[in-house]
N, C-alpha and C positions, 0 to 999 in steps of 0.2 A: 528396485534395489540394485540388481548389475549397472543402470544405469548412473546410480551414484556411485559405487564402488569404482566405477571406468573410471569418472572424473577423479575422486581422490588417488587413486593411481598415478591419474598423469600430473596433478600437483605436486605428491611423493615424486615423483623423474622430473618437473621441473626446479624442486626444490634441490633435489639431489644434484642437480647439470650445474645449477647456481653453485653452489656448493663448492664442486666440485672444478668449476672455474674460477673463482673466487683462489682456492687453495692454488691453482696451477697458476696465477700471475702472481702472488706472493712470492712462489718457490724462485718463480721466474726472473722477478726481480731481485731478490736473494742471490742468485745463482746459485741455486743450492740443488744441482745435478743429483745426486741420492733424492733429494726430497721427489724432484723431479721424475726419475725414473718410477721409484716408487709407485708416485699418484698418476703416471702414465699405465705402465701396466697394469696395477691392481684394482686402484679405482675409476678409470677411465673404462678400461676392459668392462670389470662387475656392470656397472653404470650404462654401457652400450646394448649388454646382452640382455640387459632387462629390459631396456629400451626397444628390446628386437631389431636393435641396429648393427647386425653381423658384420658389412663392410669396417663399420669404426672398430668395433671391437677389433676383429683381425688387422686394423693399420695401429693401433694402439699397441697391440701386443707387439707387431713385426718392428716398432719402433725403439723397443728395447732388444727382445731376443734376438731376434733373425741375422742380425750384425753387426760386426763395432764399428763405428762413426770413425770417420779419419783424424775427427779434432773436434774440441771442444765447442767450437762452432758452429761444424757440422750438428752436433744432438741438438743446440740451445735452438739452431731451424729447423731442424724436425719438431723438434718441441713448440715453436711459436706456429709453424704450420699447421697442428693439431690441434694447438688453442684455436686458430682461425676456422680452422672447419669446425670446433665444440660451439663456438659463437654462431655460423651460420645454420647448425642446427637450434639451438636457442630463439635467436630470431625467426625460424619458420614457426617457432612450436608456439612463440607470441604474439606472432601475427596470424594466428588461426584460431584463437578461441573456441569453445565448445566441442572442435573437432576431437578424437581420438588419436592418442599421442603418439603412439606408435605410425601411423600411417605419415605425418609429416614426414619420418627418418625416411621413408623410400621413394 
């Protein structure tokens, strides 16, 4: 039973990454900066911490709070930077099958 629980688990966190990058290149090509910040902090963060992926979480969050961006340009690379690292955790978590989802993030 834990053992099928694990796995629907780590389906719920691949569904939710998908999700969740799906929504961030949307916003992205929009330019719609609000949307952006938004699904940066609140559901990227939520999403990492479930993940037990601590480092994302805290560069998620530090990508809104910690400072304001020189220019408009500056956040939209922060922003595409993090997409690229949400993608390369994606990719470890589908090319490892059966493994437990959390251990890919470290």
């Amino acid at each position: 039973m834990l053992h099928c629980n694990m796995n629907a688990s780590s389906l719920s966190l691949q569904n939710g990454l998908e999700d969740i990058l799906g929504d961030l290149r949307f916003a992205r090509r929009k330019g719609d900066l609000g949307r952006l910040a938004l699904l940066t902090y609140c559901e990227v963060r939520r999403w990492a911490r479930q993940a037990e992926a601590q480092e994302l979480a805290r560069h998620s969050s530090a990508l809104v709070s910690n400072f304001p961006h020189a220019s408009r340009e500056d956040f939209l690379a922060a922003v595409d930077a993090l997409i690229a690292e949400l993608e390369q955790v994606r990719c470890s978590v589908v090319s490892a099958p059966g493994s437990r989802f959390s251990d890919s993030l470290h």
